[in-house]
N, CA and C atoms as an extended XYZ file, in Angstrom:
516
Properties=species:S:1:pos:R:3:atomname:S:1:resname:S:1:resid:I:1 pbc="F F F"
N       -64.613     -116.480      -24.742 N   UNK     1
C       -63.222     -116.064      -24.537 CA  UNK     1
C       -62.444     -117.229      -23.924 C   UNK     1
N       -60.921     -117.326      -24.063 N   UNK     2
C       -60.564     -118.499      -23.699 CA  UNK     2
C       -59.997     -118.229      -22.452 C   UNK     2
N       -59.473     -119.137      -21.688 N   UNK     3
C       -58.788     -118.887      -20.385 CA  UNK     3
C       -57.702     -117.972      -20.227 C   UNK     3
N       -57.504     -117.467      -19.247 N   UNK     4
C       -56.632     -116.158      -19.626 CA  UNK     4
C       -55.673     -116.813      -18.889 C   UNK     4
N       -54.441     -116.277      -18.591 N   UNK     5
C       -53.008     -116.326      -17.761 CA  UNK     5
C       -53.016     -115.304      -17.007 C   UNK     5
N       -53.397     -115.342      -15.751 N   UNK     6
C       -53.295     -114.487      -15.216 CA  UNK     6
C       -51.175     -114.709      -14.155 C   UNK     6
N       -50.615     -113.713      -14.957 N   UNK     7
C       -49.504     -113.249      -14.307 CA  UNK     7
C       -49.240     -112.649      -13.334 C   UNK     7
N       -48.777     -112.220      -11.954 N   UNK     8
C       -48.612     -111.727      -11.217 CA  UNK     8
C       -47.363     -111.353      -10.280 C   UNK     8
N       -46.865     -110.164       -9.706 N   UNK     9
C       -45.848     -110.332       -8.796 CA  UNK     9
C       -46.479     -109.776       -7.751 C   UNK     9
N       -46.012     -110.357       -6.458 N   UNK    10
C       -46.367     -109.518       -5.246 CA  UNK    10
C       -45.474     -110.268       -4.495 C   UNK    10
N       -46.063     -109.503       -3.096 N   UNK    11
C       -44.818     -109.360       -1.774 CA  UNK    11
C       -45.745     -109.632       -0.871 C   UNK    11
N       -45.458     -110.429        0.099 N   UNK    12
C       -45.641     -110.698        1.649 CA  UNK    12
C       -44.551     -109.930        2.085 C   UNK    12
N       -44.213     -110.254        3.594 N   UNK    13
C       -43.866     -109.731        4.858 CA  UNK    13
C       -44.689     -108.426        4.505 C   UNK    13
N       -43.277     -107.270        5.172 N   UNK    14
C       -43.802     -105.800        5.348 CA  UNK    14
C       -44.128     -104.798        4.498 C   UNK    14
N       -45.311     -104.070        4.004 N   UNK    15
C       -45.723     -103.584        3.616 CA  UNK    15
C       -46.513     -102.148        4.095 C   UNK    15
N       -46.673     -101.053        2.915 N   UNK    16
C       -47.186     -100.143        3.266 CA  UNK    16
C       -48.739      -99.726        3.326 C   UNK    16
N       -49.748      -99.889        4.226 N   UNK    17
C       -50.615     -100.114        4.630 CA  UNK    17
C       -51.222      -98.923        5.379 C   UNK    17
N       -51.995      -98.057        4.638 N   UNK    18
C       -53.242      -97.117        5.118 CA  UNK    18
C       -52.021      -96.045        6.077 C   UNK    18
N       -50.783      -95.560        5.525 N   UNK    19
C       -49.853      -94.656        6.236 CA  UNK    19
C       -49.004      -95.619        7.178 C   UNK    19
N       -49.318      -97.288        7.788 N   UNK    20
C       -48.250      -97.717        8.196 CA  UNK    20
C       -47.600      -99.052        7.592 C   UNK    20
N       -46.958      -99.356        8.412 N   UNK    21
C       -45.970     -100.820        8.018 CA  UNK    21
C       -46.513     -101.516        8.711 C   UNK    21
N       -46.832     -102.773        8.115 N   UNK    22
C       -47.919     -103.855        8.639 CA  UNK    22
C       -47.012     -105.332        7.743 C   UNK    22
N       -46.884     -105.830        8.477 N   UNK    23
C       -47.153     -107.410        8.015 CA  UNK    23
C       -47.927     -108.355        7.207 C   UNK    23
N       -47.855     -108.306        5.992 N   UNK    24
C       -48.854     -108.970        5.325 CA  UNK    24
C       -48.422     -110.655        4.989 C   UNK    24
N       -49.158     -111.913        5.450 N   UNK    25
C       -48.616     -113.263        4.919 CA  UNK    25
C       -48.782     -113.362        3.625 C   UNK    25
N       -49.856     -112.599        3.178 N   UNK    26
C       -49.820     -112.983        1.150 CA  UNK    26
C       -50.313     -111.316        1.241 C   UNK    26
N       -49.208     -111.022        0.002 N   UNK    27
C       -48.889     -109.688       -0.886 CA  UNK    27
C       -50.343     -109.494       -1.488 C   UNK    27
N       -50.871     -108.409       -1.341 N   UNK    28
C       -51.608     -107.492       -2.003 CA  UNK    28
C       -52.273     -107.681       -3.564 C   UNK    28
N       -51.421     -107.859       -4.013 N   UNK    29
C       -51.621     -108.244       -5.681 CA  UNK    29
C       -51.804     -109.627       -5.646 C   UNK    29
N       -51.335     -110.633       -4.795 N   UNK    30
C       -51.667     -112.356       -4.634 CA  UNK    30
C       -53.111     -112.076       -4.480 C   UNK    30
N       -53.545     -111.274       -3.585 N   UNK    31
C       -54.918     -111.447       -2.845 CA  UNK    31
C       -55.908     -111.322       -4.241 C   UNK    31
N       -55.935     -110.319       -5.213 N   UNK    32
C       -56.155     -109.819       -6.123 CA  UNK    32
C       -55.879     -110.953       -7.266 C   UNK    32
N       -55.128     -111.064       -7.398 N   UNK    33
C       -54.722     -112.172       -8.751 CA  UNK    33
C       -55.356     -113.450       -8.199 C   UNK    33
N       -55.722     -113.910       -6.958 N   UNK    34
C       -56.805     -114.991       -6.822 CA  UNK    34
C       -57.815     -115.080       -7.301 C   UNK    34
N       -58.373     -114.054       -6.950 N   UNK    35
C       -59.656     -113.319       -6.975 CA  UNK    35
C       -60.020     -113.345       -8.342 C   UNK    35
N       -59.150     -112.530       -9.320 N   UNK    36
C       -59.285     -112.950      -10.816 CA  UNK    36
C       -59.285     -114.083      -11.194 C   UNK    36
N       -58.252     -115.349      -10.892 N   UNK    37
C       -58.192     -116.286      -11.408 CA  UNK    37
C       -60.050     -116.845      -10.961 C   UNK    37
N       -60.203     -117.062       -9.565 N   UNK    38
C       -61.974     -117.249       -9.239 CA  UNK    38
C       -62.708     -117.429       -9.878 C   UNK    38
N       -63.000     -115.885      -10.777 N   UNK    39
C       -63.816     -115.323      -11.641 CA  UNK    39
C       -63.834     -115.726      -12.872 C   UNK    39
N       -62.772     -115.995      -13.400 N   UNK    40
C       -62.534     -116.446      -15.083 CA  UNK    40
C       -61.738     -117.648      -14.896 C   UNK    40
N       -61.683     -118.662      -14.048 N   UNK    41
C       -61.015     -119.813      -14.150 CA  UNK    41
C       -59.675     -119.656      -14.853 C   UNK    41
N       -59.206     -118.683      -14.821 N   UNK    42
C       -57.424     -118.118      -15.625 CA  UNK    42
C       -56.472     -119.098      -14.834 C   UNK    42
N       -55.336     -119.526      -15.361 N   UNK    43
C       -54.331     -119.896      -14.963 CA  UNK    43
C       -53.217     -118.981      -14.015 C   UNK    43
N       -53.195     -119.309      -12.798 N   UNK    44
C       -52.250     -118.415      -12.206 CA  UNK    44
C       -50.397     -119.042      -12.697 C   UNK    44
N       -49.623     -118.032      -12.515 N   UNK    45
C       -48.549     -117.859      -12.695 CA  UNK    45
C       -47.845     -116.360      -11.768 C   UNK    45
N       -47.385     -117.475      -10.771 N   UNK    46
C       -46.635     -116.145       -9.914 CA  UNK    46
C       -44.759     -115.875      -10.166 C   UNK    46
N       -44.841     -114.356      -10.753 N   UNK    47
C       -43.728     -113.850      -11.014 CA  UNK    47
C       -42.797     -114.158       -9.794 C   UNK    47
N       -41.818     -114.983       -9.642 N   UNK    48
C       -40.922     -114.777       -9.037 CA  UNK    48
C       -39.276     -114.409       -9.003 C   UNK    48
N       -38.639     -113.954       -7.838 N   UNK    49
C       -37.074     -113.748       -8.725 CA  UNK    49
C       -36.300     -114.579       -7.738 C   UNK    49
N       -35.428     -114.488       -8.035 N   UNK    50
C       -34.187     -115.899       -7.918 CA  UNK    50
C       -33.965     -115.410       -6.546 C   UNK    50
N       -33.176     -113.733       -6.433 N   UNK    51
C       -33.193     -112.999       -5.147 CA  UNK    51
C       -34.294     -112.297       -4.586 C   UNK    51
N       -34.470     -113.074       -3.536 N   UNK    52
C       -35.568     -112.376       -2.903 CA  UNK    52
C       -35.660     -111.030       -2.351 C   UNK    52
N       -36.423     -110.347       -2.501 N   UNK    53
C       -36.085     -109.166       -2.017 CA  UNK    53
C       -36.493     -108.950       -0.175 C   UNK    53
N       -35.578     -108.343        0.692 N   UNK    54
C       -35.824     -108.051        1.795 CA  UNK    54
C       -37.088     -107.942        2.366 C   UNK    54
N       -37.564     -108.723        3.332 N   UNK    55
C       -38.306     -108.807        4.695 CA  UNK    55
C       -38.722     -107.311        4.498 C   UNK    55
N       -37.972     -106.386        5.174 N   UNK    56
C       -37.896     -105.176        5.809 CA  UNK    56
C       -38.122     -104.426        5.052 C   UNK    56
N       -39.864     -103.429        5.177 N   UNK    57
C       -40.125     -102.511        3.783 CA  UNK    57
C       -38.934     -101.822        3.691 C   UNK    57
N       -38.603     -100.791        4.302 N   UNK    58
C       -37.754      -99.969        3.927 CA  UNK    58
C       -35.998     -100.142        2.962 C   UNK    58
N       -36.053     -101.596        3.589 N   UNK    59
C       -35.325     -102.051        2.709 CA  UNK    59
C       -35.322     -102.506        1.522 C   UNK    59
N       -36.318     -103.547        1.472 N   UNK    60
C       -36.989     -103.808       -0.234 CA  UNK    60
C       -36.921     -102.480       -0.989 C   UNK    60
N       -38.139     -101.270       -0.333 N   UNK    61
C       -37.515      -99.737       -1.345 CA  UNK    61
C       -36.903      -99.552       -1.432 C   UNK    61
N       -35.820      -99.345       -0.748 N   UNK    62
C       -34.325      -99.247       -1.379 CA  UNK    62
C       -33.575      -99.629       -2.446 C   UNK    62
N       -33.722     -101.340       -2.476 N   UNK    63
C       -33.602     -102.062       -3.255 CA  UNK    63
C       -34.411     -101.931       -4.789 C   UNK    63
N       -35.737     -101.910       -4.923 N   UNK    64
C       -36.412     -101.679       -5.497 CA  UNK    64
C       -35.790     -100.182       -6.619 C   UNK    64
N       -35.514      -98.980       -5.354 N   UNK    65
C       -35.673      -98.237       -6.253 CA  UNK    65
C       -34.015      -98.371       -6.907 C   UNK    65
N       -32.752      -98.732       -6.709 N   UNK    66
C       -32.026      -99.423       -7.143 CA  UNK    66
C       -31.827      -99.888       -8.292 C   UNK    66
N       -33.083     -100.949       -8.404 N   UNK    67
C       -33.101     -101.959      -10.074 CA  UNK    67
C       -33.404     -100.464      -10.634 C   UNK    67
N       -34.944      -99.936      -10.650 N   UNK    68
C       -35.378      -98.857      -11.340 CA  UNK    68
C       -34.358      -98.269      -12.210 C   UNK    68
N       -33.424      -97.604      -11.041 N   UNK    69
C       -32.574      -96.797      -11.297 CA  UNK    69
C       -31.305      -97.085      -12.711 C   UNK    69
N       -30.932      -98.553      -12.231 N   UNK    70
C       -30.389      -99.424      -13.032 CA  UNK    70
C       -30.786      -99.855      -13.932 C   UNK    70
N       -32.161      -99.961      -14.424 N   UNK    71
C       -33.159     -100.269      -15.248 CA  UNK    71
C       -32.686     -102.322      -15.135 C   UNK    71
N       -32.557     -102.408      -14.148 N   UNK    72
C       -31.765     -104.215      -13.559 CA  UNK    72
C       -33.482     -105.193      -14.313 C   UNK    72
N       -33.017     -105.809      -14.878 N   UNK    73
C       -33.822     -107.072      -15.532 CA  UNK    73
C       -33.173     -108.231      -14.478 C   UNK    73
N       -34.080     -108.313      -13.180 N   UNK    74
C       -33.679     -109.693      -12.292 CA  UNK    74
C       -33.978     -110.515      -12.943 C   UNK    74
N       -33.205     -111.973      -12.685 N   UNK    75
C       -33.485     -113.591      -12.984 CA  UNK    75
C       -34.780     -113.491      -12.737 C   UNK    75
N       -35.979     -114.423      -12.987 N   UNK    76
C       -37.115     -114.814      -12.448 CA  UNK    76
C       -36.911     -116.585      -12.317 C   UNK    76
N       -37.241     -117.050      -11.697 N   UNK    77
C       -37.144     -118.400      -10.807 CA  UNK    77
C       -37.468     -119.150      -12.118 C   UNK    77
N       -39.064     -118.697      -12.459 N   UNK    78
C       -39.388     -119.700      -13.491 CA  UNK    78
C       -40.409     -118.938      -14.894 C   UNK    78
N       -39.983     -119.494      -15.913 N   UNK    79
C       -41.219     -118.899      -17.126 CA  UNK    79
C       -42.252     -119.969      -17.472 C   UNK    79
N       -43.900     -119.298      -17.638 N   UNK    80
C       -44.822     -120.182      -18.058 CA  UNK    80
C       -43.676     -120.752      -19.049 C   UNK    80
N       -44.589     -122.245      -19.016 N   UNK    81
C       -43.999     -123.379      -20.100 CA  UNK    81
C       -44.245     -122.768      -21.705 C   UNK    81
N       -45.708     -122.112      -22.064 N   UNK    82
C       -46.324     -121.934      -23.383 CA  UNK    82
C       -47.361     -121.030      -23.346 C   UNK    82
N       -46.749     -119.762      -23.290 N   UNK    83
C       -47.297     -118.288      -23.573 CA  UNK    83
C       -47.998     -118.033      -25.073 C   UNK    83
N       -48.110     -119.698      -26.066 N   UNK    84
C       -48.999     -119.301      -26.776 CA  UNK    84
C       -50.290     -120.128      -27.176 C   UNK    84
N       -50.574     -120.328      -25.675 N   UNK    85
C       -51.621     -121.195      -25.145 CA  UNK    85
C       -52.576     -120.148      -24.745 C   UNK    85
N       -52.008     -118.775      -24.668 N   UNK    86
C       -53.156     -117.513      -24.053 CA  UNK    86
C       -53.639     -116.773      -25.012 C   UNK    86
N       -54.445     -116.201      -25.196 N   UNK    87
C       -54.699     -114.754      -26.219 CA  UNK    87
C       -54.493     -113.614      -25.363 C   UNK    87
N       -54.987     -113.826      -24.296 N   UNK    88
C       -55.006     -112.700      -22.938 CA  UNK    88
C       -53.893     -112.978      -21.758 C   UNK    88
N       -53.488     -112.166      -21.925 N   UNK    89
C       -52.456     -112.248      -20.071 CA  UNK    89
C       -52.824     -111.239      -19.415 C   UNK    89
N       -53.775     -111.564      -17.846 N   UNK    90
C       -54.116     -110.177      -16.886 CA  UNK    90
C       -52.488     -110.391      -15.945 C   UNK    90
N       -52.425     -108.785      -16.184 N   UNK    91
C       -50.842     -109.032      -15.373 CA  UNK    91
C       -50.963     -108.015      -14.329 C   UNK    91
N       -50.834     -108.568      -13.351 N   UNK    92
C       -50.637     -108.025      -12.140 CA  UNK    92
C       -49.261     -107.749      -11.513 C   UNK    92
N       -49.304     -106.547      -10.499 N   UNK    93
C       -48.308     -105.959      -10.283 CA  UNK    93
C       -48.266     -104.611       -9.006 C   UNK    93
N       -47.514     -104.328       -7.804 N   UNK    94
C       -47.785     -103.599       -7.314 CA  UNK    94
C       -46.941     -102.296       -7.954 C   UNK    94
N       -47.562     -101.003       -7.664 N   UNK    95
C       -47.031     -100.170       -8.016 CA  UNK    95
C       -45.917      -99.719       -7.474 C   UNK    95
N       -44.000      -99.690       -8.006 N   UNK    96
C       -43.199      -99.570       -7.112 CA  UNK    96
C       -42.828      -98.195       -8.181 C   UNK    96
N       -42.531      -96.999       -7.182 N   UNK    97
C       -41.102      -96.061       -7.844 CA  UNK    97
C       -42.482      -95.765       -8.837 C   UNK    97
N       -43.765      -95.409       -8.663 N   UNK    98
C       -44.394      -94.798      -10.260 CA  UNK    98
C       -44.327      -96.231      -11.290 C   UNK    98
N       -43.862      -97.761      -11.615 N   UNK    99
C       -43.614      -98.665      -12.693 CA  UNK    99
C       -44.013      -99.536      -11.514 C   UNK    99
N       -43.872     -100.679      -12.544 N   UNK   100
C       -43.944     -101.815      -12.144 CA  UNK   100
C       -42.076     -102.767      -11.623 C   UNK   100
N       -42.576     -103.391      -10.650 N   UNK   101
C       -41.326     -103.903      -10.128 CA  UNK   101
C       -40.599     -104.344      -11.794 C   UNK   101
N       -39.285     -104.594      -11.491 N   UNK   102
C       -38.206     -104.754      -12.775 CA  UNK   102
C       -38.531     -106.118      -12.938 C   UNK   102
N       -38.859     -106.633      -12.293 N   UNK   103
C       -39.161     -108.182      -12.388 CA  UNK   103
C       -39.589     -108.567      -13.720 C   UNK   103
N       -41.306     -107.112      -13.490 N   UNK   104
C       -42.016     -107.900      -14.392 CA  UNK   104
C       -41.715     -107.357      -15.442 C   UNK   104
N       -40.826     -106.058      -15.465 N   UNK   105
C       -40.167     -105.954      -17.400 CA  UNK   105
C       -39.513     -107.466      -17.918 C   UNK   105
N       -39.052     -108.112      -16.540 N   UNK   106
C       -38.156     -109.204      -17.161 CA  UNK   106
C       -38.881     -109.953      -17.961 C   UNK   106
N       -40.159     -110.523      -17.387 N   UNK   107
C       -41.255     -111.433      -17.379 CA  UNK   107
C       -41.766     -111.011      -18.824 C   UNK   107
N       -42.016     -109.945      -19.090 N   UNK   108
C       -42.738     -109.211      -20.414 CA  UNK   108
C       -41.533     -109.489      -21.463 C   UNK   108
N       -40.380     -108.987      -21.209 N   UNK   109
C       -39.265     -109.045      -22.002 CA  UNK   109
C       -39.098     -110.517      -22.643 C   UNK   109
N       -39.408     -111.730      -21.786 N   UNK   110
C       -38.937     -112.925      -22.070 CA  UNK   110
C       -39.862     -113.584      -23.351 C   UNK   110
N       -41.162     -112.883      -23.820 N   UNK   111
C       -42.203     -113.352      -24.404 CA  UNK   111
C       -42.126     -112.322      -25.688 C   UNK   111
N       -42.950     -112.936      -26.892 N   UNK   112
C       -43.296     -112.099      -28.222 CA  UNK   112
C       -45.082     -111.643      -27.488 C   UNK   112
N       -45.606     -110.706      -27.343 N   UNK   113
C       -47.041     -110.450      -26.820 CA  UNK   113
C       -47.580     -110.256      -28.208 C   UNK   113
N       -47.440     -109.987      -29.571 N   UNK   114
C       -47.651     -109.556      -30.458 CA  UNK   114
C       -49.322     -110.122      -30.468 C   UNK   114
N       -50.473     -109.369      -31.008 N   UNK   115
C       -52.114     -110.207      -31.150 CA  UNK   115
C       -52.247     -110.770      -29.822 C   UNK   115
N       -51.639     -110.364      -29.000 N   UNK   116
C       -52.685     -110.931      -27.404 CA  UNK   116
C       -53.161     -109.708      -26.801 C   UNK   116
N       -54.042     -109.778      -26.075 N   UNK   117
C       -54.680     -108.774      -24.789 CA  UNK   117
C       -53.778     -108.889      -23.548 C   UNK   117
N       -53.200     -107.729      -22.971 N   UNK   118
C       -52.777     -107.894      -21.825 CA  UNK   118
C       -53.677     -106.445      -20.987 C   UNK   118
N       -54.179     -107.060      -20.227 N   UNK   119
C       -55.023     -106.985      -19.012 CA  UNK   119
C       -54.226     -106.425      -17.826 C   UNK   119
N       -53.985     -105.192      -17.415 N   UNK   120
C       -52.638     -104.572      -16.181 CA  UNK   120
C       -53.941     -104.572      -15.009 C   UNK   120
N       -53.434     -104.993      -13.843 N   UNK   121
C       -53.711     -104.414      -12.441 CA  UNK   121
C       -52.702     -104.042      -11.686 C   UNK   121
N       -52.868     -103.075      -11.102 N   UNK   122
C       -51.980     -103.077       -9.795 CA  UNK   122
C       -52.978     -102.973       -8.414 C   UNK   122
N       -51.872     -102.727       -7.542 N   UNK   123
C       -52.698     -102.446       -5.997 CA  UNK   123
C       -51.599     -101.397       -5.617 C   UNK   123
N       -51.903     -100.651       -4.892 N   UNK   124
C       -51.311      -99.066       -5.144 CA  UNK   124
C       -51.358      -99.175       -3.347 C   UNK   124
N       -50.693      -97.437       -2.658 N   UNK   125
C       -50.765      -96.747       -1.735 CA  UNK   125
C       -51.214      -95.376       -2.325 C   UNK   125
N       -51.536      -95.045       -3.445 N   UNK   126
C       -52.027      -93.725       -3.363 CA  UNK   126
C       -51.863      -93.300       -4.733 C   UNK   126
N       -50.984      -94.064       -5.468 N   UNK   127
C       -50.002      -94.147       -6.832 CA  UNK   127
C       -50.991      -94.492       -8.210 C   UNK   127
N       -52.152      -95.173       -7.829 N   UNK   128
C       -52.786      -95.631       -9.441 CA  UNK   128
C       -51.711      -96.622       -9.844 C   UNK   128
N       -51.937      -96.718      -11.002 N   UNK   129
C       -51.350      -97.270      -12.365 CA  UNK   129
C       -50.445      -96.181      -12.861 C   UNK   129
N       -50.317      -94.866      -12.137 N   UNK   130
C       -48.969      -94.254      -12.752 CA  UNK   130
C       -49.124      -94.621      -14.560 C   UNK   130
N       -47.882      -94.653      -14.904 N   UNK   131
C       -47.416      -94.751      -16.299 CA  UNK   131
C       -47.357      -96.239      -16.984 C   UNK   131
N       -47.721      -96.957      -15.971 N   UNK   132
C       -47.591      -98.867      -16.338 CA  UNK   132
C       -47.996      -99.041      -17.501 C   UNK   132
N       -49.409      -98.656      -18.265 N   UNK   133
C       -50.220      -99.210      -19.059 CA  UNK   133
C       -49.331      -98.780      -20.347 C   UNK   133
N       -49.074      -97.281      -20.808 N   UNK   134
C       -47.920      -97.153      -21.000 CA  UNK   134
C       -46.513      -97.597      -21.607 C   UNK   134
N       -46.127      -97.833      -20.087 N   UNK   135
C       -44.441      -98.895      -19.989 CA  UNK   135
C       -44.750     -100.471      -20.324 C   UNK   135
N       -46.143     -100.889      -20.319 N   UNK   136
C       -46.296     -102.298      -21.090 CA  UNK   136
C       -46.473     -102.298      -22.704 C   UNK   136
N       -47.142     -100.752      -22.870 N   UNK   137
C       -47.446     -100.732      -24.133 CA  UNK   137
C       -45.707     -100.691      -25.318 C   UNK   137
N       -45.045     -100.008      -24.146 N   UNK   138
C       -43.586      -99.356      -25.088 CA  UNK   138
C       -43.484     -100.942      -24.866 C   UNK   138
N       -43.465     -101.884      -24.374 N   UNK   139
C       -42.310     -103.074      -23.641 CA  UNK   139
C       -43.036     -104.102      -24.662 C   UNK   139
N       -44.162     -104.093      -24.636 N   UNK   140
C       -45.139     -105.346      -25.563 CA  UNK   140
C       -45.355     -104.648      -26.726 C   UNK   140
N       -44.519     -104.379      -27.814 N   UNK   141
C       -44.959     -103.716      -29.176 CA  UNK   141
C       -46.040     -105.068      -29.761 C   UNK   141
N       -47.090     -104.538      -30.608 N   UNK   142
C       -48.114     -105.355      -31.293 CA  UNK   142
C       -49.048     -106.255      -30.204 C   UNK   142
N       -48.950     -105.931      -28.924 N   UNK   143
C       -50.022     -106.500      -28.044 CA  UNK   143
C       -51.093     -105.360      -27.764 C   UNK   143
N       -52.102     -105.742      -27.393 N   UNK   144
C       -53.188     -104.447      -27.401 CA  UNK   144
C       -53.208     -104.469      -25.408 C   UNK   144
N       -53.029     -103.530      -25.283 N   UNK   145
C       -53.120     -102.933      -23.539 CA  UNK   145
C       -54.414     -102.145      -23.429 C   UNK   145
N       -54.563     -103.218      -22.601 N   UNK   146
C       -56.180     -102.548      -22.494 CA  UNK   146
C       -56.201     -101.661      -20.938 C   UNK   146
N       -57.021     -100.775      -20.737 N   UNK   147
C       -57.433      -99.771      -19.546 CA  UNK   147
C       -57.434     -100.752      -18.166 C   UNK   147
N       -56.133     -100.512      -17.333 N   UNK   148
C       -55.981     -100.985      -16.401 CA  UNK   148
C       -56.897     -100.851      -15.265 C   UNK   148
N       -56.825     -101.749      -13.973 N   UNK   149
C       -57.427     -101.845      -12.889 CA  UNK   149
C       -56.509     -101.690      -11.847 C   UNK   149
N       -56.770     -100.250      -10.636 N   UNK   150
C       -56.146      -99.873       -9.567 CA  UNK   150
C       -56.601     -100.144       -8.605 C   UNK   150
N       -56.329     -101.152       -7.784 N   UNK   151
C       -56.794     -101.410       -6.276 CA  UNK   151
C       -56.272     -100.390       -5.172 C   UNK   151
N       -56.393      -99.624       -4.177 N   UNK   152
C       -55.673      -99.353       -3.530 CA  UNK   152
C       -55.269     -100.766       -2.175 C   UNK   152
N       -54.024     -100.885       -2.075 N   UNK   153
C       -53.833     -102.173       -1.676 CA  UNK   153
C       -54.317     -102.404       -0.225 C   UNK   153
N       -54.619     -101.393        0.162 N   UNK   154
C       -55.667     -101.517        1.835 CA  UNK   154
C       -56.763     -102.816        1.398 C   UNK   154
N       -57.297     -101.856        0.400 N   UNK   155
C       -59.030     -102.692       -0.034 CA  UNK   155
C       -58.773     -103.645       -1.170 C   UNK   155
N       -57.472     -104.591       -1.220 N   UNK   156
C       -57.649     -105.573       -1.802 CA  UNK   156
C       -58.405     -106.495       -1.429 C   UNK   156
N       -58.748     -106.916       -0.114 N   UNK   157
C       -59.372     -108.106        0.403 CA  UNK   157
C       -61.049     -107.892       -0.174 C   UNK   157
N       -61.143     -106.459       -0.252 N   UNK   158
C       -62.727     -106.320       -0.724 CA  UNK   158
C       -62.957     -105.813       -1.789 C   UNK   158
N       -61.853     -106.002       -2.856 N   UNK   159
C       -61.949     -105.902       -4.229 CA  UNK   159
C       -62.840     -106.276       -5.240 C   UNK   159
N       -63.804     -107.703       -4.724 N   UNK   160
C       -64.339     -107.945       -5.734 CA  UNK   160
C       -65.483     -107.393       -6.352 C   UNK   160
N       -65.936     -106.529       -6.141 N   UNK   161
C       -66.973     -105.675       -6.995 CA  UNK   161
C       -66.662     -104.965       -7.879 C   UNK   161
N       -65.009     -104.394       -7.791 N   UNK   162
C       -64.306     -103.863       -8.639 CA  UNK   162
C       -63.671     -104.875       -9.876 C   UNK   162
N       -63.140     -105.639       -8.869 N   UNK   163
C       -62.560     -107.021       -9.897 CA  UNK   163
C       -63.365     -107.365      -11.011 C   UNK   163
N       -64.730     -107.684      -10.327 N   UNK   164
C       -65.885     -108.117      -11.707 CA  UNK   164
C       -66.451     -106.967      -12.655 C   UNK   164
N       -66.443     -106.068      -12.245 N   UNK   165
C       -67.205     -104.937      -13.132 CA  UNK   165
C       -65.738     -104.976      -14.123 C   UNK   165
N       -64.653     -104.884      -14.045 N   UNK   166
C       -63.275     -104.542      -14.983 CA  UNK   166
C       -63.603     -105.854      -15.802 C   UNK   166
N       -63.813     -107.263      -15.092 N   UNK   167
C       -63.293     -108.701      -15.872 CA  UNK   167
C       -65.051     -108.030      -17.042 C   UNK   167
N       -65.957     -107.793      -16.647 N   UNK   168
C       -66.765     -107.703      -17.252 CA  UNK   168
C       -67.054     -106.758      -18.504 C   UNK   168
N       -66.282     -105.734      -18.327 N   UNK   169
C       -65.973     -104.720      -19.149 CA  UNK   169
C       -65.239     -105.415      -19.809 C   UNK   169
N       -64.266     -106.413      -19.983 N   UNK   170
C       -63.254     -106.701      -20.591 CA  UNK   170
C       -63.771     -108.188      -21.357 C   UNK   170
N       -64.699     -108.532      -20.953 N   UNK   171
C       -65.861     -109.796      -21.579 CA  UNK   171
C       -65.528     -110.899      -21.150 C   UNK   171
N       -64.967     -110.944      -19.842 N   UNK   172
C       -65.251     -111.781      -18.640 CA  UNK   172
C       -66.139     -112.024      -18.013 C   UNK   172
């Protein structure tokens, strides 16, 4: 199999953590999308947007649920150079509002996925993968979406037994 792209968005500062708000220096899904890249030598690529979203959880949700609402396609800072250098993209993502942040519709939107594998994780509070696999499948017509991976984002740091049994199922 060839090197994958592993895509990702996540969040530092404040976060929702085992019922509280905790401080995290690297986001949940970073911790996770390392971890993959580790395992399969994948290329990282971190989703970013132009506006950052708020420090302050309660505020980011707000915000967050906002785009949703708006169905808002934010700027992203930057796009891989050559999305047809992959067959596979593992795309990572925390679970916001039931979807994935609007970001990464942007990120999906900007590319043809047609004959590639895209690979979904998230890292959750209680949420799963919700409807994502889904909302990539409606968003990536002619890409094959394969059976996502749910971290709950407490036990990202000790993900990897989960991480490898999925990359392995998936012929990683």
């Amino acid at each position: 199999m060839t090197r994958p792209l592993i895509a990702y968005f996540s969040r530092a500062g404040q976060n929702y953590v085992n019922g509280q708000v905790r401080a995290l220096a690297v986001g949940n899904t970073e911790v996770v999308a390392r971890m993959i890249a580790e395992e399969t030598g994948g290329d990282l690529f971190r989703i970013e947007t132009v506006h950052e979203y708020a420090v302050d959880y309660t505020e980011c949700t707000e915000e967050a649920a906002d785009e949703k609402r708006l169905k808002a396609r934010p700027k992203l800072r930057a796009l891989p150079k050559n999305i047809d250098d992959y067959d596979t993209v593992i795309l990572g993502y925390p679970n916001w509002w039931g979807t994935m942040p609007m970001a990464v519709y942007t990120f999906l939107e900007s590319f043809d996925f047609t004959n590639k594998v895209i690979m979904p994780f998230c890292t959750h509070e209680g949420s799963g993968l919700s409807g994502t696999e889904r909302d990539i499948a409606r968003t990536c017509p002619g890409a094959e979406v394969v059976a996502g991976l749910a971290i709950h984002g407490a036990d990202a740091a000790h993900a990897r037994s989960q991480v490898q049994a999925w990359l392995a199922h998936n012929g990683f």
